[in-house]
C-alpha positions as CSV (number, residue, x, y, z in Angstrom):
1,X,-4.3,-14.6,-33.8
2,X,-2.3,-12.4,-31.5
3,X,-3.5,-8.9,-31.3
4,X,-0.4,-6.6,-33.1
5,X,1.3,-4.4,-31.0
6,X,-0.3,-1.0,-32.1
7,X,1.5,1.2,-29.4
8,X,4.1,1.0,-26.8
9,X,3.7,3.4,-24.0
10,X,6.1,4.3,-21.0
11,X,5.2,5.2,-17.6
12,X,7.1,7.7,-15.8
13,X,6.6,6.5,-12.1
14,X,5.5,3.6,-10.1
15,X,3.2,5.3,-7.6
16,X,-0.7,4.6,-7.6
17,X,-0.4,7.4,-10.0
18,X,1.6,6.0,-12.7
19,X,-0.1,2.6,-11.7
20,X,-3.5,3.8,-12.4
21,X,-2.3,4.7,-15.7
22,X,-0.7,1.8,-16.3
23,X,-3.5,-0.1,-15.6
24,X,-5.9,2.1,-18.5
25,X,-3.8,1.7,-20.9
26,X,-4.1,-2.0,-21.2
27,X,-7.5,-1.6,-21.4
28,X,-6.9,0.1,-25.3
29,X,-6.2,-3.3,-27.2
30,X,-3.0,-3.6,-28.3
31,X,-0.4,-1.7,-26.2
32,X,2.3,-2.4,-24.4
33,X,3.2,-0.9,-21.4
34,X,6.9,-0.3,-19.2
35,X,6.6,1.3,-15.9
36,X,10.0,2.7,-14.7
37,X,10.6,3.2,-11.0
38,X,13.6,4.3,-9.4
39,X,12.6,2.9,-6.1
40,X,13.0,-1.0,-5.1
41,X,9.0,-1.4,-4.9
42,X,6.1,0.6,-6.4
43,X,3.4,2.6,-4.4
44,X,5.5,5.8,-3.6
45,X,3.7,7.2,-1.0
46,X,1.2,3.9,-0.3
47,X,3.5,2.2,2.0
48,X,3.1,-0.6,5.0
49,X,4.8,-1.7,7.3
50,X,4.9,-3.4,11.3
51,X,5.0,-2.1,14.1
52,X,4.9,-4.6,17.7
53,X,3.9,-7.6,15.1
54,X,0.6,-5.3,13.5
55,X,0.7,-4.2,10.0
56,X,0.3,-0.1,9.9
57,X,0.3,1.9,6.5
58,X,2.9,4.3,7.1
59,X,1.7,7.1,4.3
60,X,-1.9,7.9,3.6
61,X,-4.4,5.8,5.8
62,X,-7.6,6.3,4.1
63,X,-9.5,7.0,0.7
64,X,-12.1,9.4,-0.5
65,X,-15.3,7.1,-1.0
66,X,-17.3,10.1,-1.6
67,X,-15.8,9.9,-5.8
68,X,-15.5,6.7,-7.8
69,X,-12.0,6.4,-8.7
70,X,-10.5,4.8,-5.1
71,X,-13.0,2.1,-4.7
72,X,-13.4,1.8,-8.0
73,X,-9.8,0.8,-8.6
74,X,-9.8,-1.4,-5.3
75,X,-12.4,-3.3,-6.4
76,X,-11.2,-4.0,-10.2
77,X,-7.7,-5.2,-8.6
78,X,-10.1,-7.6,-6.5
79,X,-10.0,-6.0,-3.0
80,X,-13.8,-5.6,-3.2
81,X,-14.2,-7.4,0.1
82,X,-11.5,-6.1,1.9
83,X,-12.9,-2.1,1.3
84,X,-13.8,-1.3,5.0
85,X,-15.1,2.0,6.4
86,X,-14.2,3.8,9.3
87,X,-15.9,2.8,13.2
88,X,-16.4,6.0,14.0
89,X,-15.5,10.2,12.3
90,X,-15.7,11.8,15.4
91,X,-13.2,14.3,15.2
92,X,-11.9,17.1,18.0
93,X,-9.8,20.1,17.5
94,X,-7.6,22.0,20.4
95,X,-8.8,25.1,21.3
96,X,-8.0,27.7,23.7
97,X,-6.3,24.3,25.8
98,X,-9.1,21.7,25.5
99,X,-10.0,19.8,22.9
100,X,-13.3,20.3,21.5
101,X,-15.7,18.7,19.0
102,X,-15.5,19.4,15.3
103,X,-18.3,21.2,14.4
104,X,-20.0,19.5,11.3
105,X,-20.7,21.2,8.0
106,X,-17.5,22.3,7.5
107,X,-16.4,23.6,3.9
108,X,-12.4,24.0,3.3
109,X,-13.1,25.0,7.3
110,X,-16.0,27.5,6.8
111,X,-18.4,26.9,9.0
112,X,-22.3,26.1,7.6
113,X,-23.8,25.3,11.0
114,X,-23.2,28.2,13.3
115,X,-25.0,26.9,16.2
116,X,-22.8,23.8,16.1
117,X,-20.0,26.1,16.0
118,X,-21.5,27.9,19.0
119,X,-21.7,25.3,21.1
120,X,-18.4,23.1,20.3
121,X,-16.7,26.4,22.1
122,X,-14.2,26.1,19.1
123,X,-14.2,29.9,19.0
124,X,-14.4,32.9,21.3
125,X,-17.7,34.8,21.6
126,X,-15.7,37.5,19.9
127,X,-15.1,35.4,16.9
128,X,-18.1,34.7,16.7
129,X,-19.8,38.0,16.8
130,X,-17.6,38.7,13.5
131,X,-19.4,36.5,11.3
132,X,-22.3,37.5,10.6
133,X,-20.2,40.7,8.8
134,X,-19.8,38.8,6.2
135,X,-23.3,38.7,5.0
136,X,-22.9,43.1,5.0
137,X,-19.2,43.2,3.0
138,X,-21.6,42.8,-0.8
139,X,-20.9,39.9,-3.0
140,X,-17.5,38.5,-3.2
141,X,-17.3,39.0,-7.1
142,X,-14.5,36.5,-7.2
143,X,-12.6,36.7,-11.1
144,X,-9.6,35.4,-10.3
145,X,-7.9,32.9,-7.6
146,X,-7.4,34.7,-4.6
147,X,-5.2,32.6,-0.8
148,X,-7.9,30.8,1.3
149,X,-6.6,32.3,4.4
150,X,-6.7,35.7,2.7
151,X,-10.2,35.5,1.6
152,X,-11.6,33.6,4.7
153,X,-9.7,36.1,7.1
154,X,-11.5,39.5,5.3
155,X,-14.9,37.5,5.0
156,X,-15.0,36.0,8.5
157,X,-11.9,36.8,10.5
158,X,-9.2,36.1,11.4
159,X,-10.0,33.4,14.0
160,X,-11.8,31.5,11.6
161,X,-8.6,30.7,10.0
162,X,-6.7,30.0,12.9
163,X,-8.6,27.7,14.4
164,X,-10.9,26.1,11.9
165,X,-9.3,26.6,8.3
166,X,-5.4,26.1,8.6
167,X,-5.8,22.4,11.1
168,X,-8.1,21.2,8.4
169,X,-5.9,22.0,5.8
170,X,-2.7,21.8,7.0
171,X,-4.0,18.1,7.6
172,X,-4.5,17.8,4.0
173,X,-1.4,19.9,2.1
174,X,1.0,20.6,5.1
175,X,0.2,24.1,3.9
176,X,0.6,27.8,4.9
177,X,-3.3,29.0,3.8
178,X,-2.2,32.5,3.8
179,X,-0.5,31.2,-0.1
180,X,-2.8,28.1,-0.8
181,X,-5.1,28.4,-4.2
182,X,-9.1,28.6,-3.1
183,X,-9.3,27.7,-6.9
184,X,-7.3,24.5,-6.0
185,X,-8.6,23.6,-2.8
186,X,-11.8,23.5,-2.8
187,X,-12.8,24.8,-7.3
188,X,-16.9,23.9,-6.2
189,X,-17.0,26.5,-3.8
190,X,-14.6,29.2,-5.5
191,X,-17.3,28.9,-8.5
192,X,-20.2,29.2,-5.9
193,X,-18.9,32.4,-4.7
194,X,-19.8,34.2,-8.3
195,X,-23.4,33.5,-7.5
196,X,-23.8,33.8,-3.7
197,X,-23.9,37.2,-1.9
198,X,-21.8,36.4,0.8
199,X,-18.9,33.0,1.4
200,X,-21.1,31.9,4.0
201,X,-24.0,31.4,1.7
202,X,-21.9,30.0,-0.6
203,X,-20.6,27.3,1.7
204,X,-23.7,26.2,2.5
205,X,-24.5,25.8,-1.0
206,X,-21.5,23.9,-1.6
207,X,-22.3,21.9,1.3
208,X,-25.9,20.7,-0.2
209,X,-25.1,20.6,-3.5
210,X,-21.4,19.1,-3.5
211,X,-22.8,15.5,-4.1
212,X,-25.1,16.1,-7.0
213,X,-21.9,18.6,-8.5
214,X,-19.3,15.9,-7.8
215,X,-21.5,12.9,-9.0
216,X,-20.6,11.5,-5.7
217,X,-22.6,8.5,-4.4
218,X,-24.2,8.0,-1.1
219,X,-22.8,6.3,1.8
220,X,-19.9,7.3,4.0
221,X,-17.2,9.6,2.8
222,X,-13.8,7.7,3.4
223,X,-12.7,3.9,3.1
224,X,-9.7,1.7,3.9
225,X,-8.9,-1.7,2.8
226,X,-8.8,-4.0,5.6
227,X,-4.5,-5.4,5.7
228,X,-3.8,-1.2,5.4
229,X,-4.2,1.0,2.4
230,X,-0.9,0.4,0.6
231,X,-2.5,-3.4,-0.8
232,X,-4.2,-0.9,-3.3
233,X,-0.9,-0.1,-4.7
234,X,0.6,-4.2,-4.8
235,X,-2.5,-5.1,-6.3
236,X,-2.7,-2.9,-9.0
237,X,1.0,-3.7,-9.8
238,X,-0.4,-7.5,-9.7
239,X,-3.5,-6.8,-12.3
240,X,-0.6,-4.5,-14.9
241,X,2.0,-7.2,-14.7
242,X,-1.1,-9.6,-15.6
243,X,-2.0,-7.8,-18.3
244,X,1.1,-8.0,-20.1
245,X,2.7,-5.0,-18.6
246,X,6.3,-4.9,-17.3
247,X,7.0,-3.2,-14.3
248,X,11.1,-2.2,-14.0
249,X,11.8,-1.4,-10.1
250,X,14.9,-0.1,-9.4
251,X,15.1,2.0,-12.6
252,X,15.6,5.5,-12.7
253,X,14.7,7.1,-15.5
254,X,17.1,10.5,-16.1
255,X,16.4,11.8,-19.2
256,X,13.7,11.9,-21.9
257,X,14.3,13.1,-25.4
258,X,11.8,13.6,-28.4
259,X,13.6,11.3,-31.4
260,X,11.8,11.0,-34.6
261,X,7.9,11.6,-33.6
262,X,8.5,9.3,-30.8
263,X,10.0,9.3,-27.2
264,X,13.3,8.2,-26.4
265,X,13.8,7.0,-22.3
266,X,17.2,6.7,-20.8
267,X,17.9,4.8,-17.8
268,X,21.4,4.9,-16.7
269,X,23.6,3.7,-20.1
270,X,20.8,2.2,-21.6
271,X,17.9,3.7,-23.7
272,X,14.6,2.7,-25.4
273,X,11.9,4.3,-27.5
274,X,8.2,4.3,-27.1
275,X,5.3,6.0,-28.9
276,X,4.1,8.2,-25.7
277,X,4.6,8.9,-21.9
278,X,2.4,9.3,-19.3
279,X,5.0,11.3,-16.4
280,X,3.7,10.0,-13.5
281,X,6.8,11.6,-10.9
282,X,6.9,14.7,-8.6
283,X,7.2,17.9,-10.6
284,X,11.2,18.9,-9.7
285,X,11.8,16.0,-11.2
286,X,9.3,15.8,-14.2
287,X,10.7,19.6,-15.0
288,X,14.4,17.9,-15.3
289,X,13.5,15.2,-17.5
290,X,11.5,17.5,-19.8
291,X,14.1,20.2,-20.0
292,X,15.4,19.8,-23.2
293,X,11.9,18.5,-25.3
294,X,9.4,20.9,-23.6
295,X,11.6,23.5,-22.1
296,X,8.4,25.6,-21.1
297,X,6.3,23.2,-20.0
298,X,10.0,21.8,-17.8
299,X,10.1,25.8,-16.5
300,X,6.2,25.8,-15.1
301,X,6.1,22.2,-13.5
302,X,9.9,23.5,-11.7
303,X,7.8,26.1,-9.8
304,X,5.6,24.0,-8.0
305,X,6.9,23.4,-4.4
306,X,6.6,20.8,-2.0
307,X,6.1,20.5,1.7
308,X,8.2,17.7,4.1
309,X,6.1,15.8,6.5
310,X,6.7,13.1,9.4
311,X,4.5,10.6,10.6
312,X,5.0,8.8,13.9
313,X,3.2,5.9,14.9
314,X,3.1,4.4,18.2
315,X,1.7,1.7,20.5
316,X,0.3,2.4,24.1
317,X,-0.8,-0.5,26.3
318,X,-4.3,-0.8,25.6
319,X,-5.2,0.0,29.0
320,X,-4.7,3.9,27.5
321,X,-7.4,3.5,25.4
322,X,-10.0,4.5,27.7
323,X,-8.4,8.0,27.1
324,X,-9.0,8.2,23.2
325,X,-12.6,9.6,22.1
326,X,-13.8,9.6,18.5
327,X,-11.3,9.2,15.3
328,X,-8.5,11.7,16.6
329,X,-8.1,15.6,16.6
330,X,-6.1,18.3,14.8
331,X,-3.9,21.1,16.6
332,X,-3.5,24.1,14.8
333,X,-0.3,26.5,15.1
334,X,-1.7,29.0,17.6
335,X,-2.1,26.4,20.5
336,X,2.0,25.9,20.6
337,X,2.5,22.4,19.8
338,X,4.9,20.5,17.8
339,X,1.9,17.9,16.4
340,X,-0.6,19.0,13.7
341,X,-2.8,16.2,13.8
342,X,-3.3,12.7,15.9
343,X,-5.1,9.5,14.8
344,X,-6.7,7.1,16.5
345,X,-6.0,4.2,14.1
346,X,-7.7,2.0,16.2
347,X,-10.7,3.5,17.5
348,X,-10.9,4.6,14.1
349,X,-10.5,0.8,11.7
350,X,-12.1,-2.2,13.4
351,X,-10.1,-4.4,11.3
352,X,-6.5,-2.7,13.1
353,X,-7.9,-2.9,16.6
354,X,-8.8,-6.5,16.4
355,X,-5.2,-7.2,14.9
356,X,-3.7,-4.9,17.6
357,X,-6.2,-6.8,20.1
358,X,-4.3,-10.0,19.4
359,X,-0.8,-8.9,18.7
360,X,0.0,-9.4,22.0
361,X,-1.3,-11.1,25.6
362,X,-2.5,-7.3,26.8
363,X,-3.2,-6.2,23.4
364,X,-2.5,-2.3,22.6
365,X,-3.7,0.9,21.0
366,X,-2.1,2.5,17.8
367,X,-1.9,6.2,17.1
368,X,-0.8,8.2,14.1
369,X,0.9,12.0,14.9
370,X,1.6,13.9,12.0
371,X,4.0,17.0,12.0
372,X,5.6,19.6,9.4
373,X,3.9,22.3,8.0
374,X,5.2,24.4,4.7
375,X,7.4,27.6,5.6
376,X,7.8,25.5,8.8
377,X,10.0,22.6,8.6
378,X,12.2,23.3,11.7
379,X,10.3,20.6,13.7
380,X,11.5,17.9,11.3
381,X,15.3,18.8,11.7
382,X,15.1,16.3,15.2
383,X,16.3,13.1,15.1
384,X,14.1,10.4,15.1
385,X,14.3,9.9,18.9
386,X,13.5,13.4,19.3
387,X,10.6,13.3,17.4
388,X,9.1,10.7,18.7
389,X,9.5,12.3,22.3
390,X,8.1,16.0,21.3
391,X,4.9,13.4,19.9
392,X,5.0,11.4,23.3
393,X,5.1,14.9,25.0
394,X,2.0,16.2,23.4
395,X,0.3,13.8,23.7
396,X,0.7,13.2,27.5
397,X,-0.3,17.0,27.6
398,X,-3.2,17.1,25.3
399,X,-4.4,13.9,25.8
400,X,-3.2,12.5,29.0
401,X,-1.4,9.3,27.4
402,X,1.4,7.8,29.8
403,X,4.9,8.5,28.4
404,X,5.2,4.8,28.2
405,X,5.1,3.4,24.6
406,X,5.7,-0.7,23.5
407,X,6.6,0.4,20.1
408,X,7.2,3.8,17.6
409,X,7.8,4.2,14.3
410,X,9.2,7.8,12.3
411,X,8.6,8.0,8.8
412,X,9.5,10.9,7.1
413,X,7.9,11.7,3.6
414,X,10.8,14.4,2.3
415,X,9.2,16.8,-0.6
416,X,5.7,15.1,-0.3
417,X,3.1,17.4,-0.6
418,X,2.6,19.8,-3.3
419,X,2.0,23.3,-2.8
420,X,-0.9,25.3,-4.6
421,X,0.1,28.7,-4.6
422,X,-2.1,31.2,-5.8
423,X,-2.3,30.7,-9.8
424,X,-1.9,27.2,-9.8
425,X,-4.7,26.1,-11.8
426,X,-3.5,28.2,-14.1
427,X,0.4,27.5,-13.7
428,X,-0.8,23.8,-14.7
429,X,-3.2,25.2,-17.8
430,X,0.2,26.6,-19.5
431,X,2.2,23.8,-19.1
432,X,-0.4,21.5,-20.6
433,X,-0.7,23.7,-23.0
434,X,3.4,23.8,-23.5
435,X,3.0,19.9,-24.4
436,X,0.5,20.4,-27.1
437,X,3.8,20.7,-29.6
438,X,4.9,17.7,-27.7
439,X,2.4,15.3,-29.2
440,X,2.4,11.4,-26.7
441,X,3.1,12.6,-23.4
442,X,0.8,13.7,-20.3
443,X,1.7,14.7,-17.0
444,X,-0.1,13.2,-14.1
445,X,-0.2,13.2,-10.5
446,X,-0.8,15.2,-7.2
447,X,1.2,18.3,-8.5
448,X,-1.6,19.1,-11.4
449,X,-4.9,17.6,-10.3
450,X,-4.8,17.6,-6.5
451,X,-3.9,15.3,-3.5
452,X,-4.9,12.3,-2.3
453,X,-5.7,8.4,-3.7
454,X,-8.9,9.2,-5.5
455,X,-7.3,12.4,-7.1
456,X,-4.0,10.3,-8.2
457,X,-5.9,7.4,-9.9
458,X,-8.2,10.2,-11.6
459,X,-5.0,12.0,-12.7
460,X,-3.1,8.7,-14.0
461,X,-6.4,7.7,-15.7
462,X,-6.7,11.0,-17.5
463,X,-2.6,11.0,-18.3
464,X,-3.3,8.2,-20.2
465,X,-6.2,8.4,-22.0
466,X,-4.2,12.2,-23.6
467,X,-1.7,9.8,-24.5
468,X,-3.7,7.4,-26.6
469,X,-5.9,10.5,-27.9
470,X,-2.2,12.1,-28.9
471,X,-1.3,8.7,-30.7
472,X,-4.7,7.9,-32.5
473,X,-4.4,11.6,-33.7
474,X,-0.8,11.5,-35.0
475,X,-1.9,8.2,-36.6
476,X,1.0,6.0,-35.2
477,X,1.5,3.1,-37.2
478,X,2.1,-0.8,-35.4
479,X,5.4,-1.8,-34.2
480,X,5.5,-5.0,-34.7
């Protein structure tokens, strides 16, 4: 006997977001699932493509291994063999003209190890000097969020977050840490501060104790999939469409309205209803389509703000490769360049350089530049030529590289990253809160619950387990 259709469910979004959530909510027997996305294939932001005959993911590269949720979904979509980890995490930073080692032990870019510090040369002697204050300011007595470059800057000074704090970061939110949330960033070590006498002390503890808080496993802390990241996203598609879930490409959705208890989607002239949403899309555009059913939830989610990136990938002959050390490095604003951060894709996957190795009779290297920063978009305004020029530039004078590429690739992520002002833990708090009158619909996704693939799928997992909770709450009744 067929199991009856208890629920029907929509999903807002086809990136690994909306995918992951998509994918728990045909684990609750009996529902049936419609993922709307307005773009021709799902993964927003997972995306491959080639470049001189070699596969290279054009958005995010790698995945945090250090939580469950990444690997975890890799493997249920049967990519289990194909989870690699990086060659080598040697990383440098430029500083004062050179590139230098990253020290290790670094927390949100607070330094644990100050000897390593010492002797990467990193920071000047003055810098250095300064650090130790912190341990004489009293105890930070955090009670409400505070900017990371603020805080850092009073406790350690101000070269700490010029050189150490803002490449880190900027590498992971394109962000200005003068208005990014320490709350957001980095919550263990904001809630360390209220029982540590100084940040330094309460880095460290972070540090040591960040695995047992995080229920993180052992083993190294990123992965890839060997074929390129974005697989994780057309495999889970693969595993919801064969679990009975239809995935509509091409399908904007532009407005939602609450109809009788239950949710009514529009998609051009056409309109359906469903039971509950999980909205799985950036937050502009979540605000719009919640507008009119959850104006003040619509009003909260329309403050969050988004940072524009590019990504330029090139090829060197791989006789250049002699010139590439370790995983890459980051550049930080104060050193005058137009890149933020460089990686060596293959020094950095085995599986790429042995692709790369056979692409071609000589074979070649592949690096990633990255570039665009928040408040600071004026690099992106080049043409794609251009960019890709400024990148070959920089890297000839950081690196050495001949100007000489056999291929290059721009991609440009428009609105990509959000941005967590101060208050945005809270920001998200009210407009969850807002949808509590909203019974059947969850927001999920990179704006609430942070970046990156481990965060999304956590996010799109949680989206839709509210949704079902909602629902079994409300008592919906079958739809036949």
């Amino acid at each position: 006997m067929a199991t009856p259709v208890v629920r029907e469910i929509a999903v807002i979004g086809g990136g690994i977001t909306g995918l992951a959530a998509a994918q728990a909510l045909l684990e609750e027997p009996g529902t049936v699932v419609t993922v709307f996305e307005a773009d021709p294939d799902v993964g927003g932001k997972l995306r491959a493509s080639e470049l001189a005959g070699v596969t290279v993911d054009e958005g995010a590269e790698s995945m945090l291994a250090v939580r469950p949720e990444a690997t975890g979904l890799a493997a249920a979509v049967g990519l289990r063999p194909s989870i690699v980890h990086p060659v080598t995490q040697t990383a440098a930073v430029l500083s004062h003209g050179r590139l230098r080692p990253l020290p290790p032990g670094l927390v949100s870019g607070v330094p644990t190890d100050l000897r390593a510090l010492a002797a990467s040369g990193v920071m000047s002697t003055r810098g250095l000097l300064r650090l130790p204050l912190d341990q004489c300011l009293g105890r930070p007595r955090l009670t409400q969020d505070v900017s990371v470059g603020e805080f850092v800057g009073r406790r350690l000074g101000r070269e700490v977050v010029d050189r150490l704090v803002e490449p880190l970061l900027a590498g992971v939110y394109a962000g200005d840490p003068d208005q990014l949330s320490l709350k957001m960033a980095n919550p263990s070590l904001f809630r360390q501060l209220a029982r540590d006498d100084s940040l330094l002390a309460a880095a460290a503890a972070t540090r040591s104790g960040s695995a047992v808080t995080a229920g993180a496993r052992r083993g190294p802390a990123f992965a890839g999939l060997r074929g390129g990241v974005a697989r994780l996203a057309a495999k889970t598609a693969d595993a919801v469409r064969a679990g009975g879930g239809i995935i509509r490409t091409g399908t904007a959705v532009d407005r939602l309205r609450r109809v009788r208890q239950r949710w009514e989607v529009h998609t051009g002239d056409a309109a359906r209803e469903f039971d509950g949403l999980v909205v799985a899309v950036p937050a502009a555009q979540a605000g719009a389509l919640l507008r009119t059913s959850a104006p003040f939830a619509a009003m909260q989610i329309a403050a969050i703000d988004y940072a524009s990136v590019a990504v330029v990938t090139l090829a060197y002959p791989s006789e250049e490769g002699a010139k590439l050390e370790g995983s890459g490095f980051l550049v930080p604003p104060v050193e005058g360049y137009s890149i933020k951060g460089v990686t060596y894709a293959t020094n950095k996957w085995e599986w790429l350089a042995r692709d790369a190795r056979s692409s071609s009779p000589r074979g070649m290297v592949i690096l990633r530049a990255s570039l665009g920063r928040y408040g600071d978009a004026a690099v992106l305004e080049h043409d794609d030529a251009e960019l890709a020029e400024l990148v070959r530039a920089d890297l000839a004078s950081i690196v050495g590289l001949a100007p000489r590429t056999l291929a290059e690739r721009v991609t440009r992520w428009d609105h990509a990253l959000p941005q967590y002002r101060v208050g945005h833990v809270e920001l998200v708090q009210r407009a969850r809160d807002a949808l509590l009158d909203a019974p059947g619909v969850a927001l999920a996704g990179a704006a609430y619950d942070g970046v990156g693939i481990a965060s999304c799928i956590a996010s799109g997992r949680q989206g839709a387990r509210k949704v079902v909770r909602d629902l079994i709450e409300n008592g919906v009744q079958a739809h036949a």
